[in-house]
PDB file of N, CA, C and O in Angstrom:
ATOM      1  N   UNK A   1      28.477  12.857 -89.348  1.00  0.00           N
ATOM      2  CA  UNK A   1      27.851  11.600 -89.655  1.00  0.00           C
ATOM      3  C   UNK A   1      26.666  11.398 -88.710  1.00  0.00           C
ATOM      4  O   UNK A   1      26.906  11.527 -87.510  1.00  0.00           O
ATOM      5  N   UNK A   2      25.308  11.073 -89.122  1.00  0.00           N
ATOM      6  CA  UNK A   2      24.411  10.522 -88.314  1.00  0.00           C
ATOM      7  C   UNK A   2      24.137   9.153 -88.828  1.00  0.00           C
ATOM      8  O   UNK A   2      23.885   8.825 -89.988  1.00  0.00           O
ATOM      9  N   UNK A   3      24.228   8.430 -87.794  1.00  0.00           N
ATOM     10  CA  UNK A   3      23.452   7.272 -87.537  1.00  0.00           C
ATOM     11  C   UNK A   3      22.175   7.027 -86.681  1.00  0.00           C
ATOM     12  O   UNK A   3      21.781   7.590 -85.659  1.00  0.00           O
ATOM     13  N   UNK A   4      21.719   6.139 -87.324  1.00  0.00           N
ATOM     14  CA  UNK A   4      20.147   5.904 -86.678  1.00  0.00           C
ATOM     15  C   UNK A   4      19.638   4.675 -86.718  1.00  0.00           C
ATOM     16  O   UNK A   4      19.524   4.176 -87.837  1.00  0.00           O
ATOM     17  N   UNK A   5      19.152   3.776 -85.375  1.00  0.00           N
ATOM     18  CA  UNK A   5      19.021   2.498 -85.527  1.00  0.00           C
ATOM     19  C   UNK A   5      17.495   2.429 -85.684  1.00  0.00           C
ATOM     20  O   UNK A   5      16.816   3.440 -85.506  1.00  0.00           O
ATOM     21  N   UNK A   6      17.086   1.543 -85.934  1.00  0.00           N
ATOM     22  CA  UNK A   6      15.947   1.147 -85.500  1.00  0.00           C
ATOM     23  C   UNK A   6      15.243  -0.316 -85.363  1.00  0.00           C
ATOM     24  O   UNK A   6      15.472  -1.284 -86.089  1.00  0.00           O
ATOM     25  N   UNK A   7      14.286  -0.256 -84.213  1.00  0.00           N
ATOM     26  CA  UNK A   7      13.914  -1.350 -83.668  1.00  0.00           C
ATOM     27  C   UNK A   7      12.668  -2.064 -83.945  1.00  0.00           C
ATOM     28  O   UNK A   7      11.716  -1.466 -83.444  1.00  0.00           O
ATOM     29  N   UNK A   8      12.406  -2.910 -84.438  1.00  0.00           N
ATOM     30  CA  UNK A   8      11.004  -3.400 -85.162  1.00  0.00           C
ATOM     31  C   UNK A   8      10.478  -3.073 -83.690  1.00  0.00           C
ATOM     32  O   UNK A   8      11.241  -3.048 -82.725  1.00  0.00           O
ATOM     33  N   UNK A   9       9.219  -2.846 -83.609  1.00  0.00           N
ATOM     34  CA  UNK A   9       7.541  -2.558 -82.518  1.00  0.00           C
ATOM     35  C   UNK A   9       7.544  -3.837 -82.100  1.00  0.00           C
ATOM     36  O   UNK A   9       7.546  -4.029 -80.884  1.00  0.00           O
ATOM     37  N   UNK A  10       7.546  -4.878 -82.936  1.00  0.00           N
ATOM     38  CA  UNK A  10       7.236  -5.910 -82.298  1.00  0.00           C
ATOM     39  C   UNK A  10       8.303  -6.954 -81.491  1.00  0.00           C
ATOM     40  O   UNK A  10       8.073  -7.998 -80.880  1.00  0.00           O
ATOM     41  N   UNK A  11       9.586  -6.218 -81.755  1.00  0.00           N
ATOM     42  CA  UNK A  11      10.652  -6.718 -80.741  1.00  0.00           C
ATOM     43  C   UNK A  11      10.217  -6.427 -79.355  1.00  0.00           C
ATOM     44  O   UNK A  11       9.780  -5.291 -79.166  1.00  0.00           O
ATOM     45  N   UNK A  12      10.261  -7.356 -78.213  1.00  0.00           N
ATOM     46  CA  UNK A  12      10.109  -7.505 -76.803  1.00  0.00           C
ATOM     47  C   UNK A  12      11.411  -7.025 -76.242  1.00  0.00           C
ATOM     48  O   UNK A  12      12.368  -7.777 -76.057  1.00  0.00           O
ATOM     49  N   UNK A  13      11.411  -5.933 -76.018  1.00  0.00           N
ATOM     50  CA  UNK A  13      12.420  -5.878 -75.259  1.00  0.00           C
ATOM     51  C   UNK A  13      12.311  -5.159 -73.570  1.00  0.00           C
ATOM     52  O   UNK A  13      11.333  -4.442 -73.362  1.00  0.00           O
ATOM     53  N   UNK A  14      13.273  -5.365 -72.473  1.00  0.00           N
ATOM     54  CA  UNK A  14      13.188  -5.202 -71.411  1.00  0.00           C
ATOM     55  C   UNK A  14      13.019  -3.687 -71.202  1.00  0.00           C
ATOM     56  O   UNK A  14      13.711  -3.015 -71.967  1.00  0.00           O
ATOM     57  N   UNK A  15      12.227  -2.975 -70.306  1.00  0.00           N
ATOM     58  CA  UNK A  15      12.256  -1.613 -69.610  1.00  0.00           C
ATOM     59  C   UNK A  15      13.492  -0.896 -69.804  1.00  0.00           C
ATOM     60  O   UNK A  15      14.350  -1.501 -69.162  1.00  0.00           O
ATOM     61  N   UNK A  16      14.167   0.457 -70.588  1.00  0.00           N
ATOM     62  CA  UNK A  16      15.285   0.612 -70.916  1.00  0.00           C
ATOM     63  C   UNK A  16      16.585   0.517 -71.518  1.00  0.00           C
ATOM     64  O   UNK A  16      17.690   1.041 -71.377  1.00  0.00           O
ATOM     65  N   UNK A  17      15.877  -0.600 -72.453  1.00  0.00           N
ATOM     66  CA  UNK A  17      17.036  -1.207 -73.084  1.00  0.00           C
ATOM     67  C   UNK A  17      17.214  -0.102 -74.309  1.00  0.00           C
ATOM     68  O   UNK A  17      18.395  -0.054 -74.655  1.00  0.00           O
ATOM     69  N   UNK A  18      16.574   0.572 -74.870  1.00  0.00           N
ATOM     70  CA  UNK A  18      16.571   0.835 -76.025  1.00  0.00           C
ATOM     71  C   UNK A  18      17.528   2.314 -75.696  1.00  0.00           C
ATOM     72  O   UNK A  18      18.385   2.609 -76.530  1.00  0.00           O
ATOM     73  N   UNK A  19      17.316   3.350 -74.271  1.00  0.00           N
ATOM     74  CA  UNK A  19      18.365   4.062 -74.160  1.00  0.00           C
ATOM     75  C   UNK A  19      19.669   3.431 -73.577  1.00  0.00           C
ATOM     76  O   UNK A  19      20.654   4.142 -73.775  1.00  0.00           O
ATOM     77  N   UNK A  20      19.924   2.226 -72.881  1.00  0.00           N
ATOM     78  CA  UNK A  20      20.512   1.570 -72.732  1.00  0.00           C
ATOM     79  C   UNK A  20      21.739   1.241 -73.938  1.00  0.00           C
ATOM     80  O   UNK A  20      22.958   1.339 -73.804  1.00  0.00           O
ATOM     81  N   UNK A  21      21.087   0.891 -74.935  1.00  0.00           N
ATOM     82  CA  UNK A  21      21.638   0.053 -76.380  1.00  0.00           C
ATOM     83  C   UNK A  21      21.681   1.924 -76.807  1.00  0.00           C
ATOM     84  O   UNK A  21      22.826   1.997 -77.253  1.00  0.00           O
ATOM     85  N   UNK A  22      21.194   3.126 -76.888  1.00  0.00           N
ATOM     86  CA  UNK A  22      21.839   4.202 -77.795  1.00  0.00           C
ATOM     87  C   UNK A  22      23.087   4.388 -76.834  1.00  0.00           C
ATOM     88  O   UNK A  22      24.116   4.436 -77.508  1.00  0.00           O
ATOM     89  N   UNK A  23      23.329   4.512 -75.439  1.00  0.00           N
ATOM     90  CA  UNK A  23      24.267   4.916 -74.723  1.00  0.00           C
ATOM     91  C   UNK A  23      25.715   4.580 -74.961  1.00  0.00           C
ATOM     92  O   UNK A  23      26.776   5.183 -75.117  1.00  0.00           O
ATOM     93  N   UNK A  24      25.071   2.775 -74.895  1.00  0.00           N
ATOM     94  CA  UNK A  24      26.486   1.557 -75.149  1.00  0.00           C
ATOM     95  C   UNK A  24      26.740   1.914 -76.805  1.00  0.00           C
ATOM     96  O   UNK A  24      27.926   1.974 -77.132  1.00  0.00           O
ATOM     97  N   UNK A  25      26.042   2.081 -77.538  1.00  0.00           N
ATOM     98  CA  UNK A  25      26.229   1.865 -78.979  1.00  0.00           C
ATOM     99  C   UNK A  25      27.320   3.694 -79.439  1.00  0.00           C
ATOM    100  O   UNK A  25      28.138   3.834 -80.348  1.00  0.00           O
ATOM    101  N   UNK A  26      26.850   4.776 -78.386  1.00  0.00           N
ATOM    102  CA  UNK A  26      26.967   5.885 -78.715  1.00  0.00           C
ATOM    103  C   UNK A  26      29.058   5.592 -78.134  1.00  0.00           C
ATOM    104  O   UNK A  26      30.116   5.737 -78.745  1.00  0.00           O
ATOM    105  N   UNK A  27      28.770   5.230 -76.974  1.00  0.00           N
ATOM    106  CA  UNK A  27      29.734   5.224 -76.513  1.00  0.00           C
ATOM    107  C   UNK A  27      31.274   4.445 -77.164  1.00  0.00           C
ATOM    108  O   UNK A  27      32.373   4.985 -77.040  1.00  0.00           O
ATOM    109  N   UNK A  28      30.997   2.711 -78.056  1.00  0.00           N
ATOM    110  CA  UNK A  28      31.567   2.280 -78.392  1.00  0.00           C
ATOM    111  C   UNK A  28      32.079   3.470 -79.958  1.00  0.00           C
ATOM    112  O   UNK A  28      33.183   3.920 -80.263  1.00  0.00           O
ATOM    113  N   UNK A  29      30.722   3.631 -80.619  1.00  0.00           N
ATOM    114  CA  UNK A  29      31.434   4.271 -82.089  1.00  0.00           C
ATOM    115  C   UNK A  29      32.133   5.320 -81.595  1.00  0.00           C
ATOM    116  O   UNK A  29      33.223   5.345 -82.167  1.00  0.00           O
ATOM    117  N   UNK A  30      32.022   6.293 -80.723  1.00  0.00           N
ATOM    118  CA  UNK A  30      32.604   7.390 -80.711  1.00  0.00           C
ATOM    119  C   UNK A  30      34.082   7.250 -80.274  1.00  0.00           C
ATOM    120  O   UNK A  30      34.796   8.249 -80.367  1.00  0.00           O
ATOM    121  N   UNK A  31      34.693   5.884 -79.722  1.00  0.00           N
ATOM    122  CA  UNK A  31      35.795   5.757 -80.008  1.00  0.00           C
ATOM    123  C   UNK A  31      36.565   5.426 -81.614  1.00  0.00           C
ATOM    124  O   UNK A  31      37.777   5.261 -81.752  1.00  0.00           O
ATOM    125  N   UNK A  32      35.577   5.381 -82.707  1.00  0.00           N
ATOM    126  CA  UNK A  32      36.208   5.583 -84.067  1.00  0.00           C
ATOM    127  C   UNK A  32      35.944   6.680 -84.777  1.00  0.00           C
ATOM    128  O   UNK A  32      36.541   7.184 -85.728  1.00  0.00           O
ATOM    129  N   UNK A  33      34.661   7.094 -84.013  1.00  0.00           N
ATOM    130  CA  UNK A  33      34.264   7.905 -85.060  1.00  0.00           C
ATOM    131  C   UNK A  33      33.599   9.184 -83.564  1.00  0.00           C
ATOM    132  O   UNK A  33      32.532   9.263 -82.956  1.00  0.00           O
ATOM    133  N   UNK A  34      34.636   9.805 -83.521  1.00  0.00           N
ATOM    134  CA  UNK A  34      34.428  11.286 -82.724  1.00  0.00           C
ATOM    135  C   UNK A  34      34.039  12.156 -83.047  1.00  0.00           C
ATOM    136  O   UNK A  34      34.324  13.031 -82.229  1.00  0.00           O
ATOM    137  N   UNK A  35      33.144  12.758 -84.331  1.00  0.00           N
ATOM    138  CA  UNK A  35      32.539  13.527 -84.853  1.00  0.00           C
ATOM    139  C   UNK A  35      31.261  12.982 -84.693  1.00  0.00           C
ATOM    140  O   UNK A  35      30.336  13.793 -84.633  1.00  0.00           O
ATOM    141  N   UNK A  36      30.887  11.270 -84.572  1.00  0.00           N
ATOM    142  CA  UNK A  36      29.487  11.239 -84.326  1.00  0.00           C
ATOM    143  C   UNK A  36      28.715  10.765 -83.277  1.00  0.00           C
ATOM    144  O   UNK A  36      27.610  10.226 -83.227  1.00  0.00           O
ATOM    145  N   UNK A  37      29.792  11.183 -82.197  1.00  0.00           N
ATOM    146  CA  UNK A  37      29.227  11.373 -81.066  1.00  0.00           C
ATOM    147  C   UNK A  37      27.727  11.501 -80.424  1.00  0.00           C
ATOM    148  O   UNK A  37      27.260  10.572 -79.765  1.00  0.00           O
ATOM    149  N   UNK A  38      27.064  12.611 -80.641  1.00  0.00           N
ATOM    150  CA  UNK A  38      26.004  13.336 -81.263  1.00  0.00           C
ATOM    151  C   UNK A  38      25.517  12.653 -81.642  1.00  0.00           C
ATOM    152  O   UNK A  38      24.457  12.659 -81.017  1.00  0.00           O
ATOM    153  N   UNK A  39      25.483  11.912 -82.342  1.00  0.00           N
ATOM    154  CA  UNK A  39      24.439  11.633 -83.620  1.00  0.00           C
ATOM    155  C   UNK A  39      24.395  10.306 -83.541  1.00  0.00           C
ATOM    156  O   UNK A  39      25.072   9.756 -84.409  1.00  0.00           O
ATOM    157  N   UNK A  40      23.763   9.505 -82.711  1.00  0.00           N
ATOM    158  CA  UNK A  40      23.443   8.477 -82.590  1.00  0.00           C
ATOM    159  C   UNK A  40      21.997   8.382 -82.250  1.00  0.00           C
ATOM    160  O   UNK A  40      21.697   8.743 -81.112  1.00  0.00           O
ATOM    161  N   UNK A  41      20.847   7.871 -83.198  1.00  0.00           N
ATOM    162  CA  UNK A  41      19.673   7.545 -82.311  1.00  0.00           C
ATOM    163  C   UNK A  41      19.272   6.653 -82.287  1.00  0.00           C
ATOM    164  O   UNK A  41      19.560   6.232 -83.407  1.00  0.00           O
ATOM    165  N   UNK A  42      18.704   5.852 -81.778  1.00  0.00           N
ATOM    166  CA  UNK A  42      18.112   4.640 -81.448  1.00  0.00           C
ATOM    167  C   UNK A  42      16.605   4.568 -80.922  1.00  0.00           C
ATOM    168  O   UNK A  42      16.207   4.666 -79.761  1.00  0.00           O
ATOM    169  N   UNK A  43      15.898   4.375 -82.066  1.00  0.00           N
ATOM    170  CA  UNK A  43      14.325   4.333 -81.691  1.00  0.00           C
ATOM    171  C   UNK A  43      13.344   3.173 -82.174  1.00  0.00           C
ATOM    172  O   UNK A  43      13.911   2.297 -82.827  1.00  0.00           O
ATOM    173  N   UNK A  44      12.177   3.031 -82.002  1.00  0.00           N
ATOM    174  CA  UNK A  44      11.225   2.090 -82.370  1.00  0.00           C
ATOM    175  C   UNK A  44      10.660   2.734 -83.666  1.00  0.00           C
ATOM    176  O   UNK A  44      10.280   3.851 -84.019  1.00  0.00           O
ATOM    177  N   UNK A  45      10.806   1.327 -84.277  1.00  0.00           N
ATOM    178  CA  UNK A  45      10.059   1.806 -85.782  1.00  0.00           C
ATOM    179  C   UNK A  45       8.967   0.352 -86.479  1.00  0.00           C
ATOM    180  O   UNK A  45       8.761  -0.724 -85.917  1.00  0.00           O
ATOM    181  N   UNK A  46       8.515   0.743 -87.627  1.00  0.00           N
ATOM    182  CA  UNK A  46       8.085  -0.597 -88.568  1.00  0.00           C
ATOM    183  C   UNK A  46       9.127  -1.767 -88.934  1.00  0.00           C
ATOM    184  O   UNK A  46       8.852  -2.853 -89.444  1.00  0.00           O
ATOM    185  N   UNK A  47      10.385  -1.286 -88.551  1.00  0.00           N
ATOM    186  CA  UNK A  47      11.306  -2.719 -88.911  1.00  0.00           C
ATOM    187  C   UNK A  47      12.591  -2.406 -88.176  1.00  0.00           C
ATOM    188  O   UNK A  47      12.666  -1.484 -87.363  1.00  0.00           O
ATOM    189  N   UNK A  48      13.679  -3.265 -88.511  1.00  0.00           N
ATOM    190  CA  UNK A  48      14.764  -3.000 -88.043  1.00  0.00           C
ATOM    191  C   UNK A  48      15.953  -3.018 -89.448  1.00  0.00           C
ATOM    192  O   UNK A  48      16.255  -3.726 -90.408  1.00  0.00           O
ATOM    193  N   UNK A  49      16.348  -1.698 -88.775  1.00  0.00           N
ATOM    194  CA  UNK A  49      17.041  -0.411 -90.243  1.00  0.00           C
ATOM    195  C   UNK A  49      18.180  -0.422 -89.595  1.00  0.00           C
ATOM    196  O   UNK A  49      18.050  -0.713 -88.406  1.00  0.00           O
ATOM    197  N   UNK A  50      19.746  -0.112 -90.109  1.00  0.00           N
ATOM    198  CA  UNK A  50      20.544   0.888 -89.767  1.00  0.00           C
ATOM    199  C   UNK A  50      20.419   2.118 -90.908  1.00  0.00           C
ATOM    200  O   UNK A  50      19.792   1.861 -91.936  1.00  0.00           O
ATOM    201  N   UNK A  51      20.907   3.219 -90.765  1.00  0.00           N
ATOM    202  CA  UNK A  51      21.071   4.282 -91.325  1.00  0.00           C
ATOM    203  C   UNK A  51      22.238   4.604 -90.664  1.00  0.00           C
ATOM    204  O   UNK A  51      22.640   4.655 -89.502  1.00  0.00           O
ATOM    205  N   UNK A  52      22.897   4.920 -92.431  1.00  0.00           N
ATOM    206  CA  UNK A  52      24.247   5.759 -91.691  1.00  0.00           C
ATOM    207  C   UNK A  52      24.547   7.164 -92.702  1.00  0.00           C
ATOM    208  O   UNK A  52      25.045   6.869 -93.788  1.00  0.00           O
ATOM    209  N   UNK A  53      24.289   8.708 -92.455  1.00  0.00           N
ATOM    210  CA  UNK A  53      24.526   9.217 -93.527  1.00  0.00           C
ATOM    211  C   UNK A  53      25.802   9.813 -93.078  1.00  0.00           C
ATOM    212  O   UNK A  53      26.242   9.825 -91.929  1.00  0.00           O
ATOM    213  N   UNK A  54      26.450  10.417 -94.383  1.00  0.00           N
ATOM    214  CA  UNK A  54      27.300  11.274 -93.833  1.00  0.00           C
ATOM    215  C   UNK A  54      28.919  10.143 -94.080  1.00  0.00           C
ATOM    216  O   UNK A  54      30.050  10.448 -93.704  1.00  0.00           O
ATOM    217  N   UNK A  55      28.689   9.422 -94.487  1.00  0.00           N
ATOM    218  CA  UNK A  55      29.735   8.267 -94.179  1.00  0.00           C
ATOM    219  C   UNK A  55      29.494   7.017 -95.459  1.00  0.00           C
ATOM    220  O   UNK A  55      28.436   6.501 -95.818  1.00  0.00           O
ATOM    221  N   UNK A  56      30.756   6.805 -95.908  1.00  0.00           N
ATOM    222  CA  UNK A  56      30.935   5.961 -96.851  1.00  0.00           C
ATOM    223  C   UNK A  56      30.698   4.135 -96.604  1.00  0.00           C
ATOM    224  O   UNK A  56      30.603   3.697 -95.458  1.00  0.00           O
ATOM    225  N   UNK A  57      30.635   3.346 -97.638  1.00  0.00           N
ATOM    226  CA  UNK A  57      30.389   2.301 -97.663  1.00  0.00           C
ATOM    227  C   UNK A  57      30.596   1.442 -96.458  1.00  0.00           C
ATOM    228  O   UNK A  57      29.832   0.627 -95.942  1.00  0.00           O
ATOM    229  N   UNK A  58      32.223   1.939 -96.013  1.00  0.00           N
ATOM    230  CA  UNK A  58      33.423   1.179 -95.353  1.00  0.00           C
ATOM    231  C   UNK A  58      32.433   1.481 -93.866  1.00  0.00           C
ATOM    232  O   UNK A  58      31.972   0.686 -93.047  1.00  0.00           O
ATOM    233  N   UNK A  59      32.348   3.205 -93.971  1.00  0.00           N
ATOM    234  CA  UNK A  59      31.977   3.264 -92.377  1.00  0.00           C
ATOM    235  C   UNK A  59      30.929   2.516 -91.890  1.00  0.00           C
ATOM    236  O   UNK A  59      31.056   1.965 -90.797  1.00  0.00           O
ATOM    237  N   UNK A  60      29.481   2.363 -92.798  1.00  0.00           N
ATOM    238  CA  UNK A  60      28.712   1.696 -92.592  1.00  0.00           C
ATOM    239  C   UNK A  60      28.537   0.210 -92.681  1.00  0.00           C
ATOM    240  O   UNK A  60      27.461  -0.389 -92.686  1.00  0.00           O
ATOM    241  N   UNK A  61      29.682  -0.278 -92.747  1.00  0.00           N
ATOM    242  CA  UNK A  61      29.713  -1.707 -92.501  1.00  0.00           C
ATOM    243  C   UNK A  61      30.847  -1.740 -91.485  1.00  0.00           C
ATOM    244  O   UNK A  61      30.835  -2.701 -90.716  1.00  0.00           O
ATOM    245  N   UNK A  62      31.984  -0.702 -91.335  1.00  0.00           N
ATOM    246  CA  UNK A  62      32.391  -0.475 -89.823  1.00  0.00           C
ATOM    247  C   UNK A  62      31.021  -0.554 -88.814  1.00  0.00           C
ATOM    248  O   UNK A  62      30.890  -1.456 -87.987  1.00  0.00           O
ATOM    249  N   UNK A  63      30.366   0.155 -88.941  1.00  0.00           N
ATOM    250  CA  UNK A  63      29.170   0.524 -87.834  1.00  0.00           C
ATOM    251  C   UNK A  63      28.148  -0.402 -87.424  1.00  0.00           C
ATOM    252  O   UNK A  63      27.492  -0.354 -86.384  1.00  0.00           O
ATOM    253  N   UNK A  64      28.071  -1.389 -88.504  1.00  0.00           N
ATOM    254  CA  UNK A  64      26.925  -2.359 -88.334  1.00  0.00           C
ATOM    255  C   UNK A  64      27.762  -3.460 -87.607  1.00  0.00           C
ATOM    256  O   UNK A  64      27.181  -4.283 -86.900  1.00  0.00           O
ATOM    257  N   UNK A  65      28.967  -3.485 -87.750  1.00  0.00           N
ATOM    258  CA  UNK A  65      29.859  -4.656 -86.864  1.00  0.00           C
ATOM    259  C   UNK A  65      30.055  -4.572 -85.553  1.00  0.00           C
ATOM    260  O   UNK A  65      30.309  -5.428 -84.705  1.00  0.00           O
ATOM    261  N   UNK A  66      29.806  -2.705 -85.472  1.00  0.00           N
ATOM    262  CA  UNK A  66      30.017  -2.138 -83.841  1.00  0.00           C
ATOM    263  C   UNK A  66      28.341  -2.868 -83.488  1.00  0.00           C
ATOM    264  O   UNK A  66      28.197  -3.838 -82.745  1.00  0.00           O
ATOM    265  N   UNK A  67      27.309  -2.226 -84.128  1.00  0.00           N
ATOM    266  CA  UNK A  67      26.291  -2.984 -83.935  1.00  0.00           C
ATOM    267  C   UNK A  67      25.822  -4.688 -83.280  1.00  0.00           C
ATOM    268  O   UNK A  67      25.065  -4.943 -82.344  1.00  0.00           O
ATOM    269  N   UNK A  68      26.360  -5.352 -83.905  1.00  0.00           N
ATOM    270  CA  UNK A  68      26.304  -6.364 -83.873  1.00  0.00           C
ATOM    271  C   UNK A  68      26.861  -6.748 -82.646  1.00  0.00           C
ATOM    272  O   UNK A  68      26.297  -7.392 -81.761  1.00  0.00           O
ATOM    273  N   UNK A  69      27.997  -6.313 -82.650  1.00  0.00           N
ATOM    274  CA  UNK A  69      28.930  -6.955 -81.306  1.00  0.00           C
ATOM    275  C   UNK A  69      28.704  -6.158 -79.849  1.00  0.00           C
ATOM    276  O   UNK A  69      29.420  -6.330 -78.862  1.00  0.00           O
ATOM    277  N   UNK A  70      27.534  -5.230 -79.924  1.00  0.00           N
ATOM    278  CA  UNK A  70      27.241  -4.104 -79.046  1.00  0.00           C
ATOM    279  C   UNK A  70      25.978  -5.127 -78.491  1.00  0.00           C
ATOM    280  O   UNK A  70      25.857  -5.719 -77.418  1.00  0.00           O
ATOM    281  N   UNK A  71      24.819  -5.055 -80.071  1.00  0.00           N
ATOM    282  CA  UNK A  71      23.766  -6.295 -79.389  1.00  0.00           C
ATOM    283  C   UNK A  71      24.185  -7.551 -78.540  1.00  0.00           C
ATOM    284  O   UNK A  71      23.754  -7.985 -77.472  1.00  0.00           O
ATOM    285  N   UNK A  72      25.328  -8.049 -79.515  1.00  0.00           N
ATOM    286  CA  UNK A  72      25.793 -10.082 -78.609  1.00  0.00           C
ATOM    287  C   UNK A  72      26.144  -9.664 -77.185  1.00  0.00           C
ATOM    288  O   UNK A  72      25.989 -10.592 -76.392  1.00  0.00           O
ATOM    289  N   UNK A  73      26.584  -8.501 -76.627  1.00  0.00           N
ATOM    290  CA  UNK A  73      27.368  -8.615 -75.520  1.00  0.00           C
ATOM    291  C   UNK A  73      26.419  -7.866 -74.554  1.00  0.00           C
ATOM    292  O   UNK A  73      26.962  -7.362 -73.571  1.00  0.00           O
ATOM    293  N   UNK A  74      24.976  -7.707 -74.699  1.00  0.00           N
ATOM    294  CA  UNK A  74      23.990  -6.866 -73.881  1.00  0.00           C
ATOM    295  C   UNK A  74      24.527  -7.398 -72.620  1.00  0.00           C
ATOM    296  O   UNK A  74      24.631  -6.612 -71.679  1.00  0.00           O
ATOM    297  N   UNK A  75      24.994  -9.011 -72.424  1.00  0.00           N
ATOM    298  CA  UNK A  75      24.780  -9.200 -70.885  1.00  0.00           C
ATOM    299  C   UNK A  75      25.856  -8.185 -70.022  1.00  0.00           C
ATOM    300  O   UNK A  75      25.681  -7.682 -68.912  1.00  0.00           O
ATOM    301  N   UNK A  76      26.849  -8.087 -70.795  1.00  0.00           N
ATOM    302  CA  UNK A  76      27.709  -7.139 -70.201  1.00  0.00           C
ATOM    303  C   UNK A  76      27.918  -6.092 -70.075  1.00  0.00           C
ATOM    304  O   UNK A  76      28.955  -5.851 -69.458  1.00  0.00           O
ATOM    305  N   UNK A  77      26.987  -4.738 -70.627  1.00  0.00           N
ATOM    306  CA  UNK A  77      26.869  -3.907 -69.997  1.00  0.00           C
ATOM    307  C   UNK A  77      25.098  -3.204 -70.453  1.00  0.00           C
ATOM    308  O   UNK A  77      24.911  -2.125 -71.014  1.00  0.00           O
ATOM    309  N   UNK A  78      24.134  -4.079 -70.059  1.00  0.00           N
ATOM    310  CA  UNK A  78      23.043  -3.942 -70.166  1.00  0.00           C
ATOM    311  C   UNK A  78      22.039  -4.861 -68.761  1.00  0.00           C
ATOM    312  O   UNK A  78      21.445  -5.933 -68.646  1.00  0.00           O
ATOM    313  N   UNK A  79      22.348  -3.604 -67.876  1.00  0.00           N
ATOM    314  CA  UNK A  79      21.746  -4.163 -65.978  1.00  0.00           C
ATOM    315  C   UNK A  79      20.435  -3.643 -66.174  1.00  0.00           C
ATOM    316  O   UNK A  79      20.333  -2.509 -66.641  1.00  0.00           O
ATOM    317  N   UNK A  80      19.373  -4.326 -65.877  1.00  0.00           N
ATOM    318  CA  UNK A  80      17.814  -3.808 -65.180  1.00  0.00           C
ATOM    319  C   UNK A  80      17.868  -3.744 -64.083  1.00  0.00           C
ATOM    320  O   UNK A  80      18.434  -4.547 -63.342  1.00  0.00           O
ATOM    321  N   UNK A  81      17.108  -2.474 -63.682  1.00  0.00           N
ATOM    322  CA  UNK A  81      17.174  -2.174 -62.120  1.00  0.00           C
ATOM    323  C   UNK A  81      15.769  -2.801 -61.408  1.00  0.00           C
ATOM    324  O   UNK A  81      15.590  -2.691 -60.195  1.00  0.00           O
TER     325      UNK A  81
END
């Protein structure tokens, strides 16, 4: 399964957040989904996408919930140095 996020250009976001958010995001799915370990990317684009191939309806609305609750909780494991 690959997944792939992406981040509208014109989102402001802090120095690092964006490997920050693939790390936390890589780290949470791969406790459901251990084959897609790997395959998490998280980059800047023209909008904000999930992509999930490789994986059925269920997983990709599994994944967008990991999403979601990965973004609400940045304060907790998303530190600037």
């Amino acid at each position: 399964m690959r997944i792939e996020v992406t981040i509208a250009r014109t989102t402001t976001l802090p120095p690092g957040a964006v490997d920050a958010l693939s790390q936390e995001l890589t780290r949470r799915i791969s406790h459901q989904y251990p084959d897609a370990e790997n395959h998490v990317h998280v980059r800047y684009a023209g909008s904000n996408n999930l992509s999930v191939t490789g994986g059925g309806k269920e997983d990709k609305a599994r994944i967008s919930e990991i999403l979601q609750e990965t973004w609400e909780s940045a304060d907790d494991w998303f530190f600037q140095s």
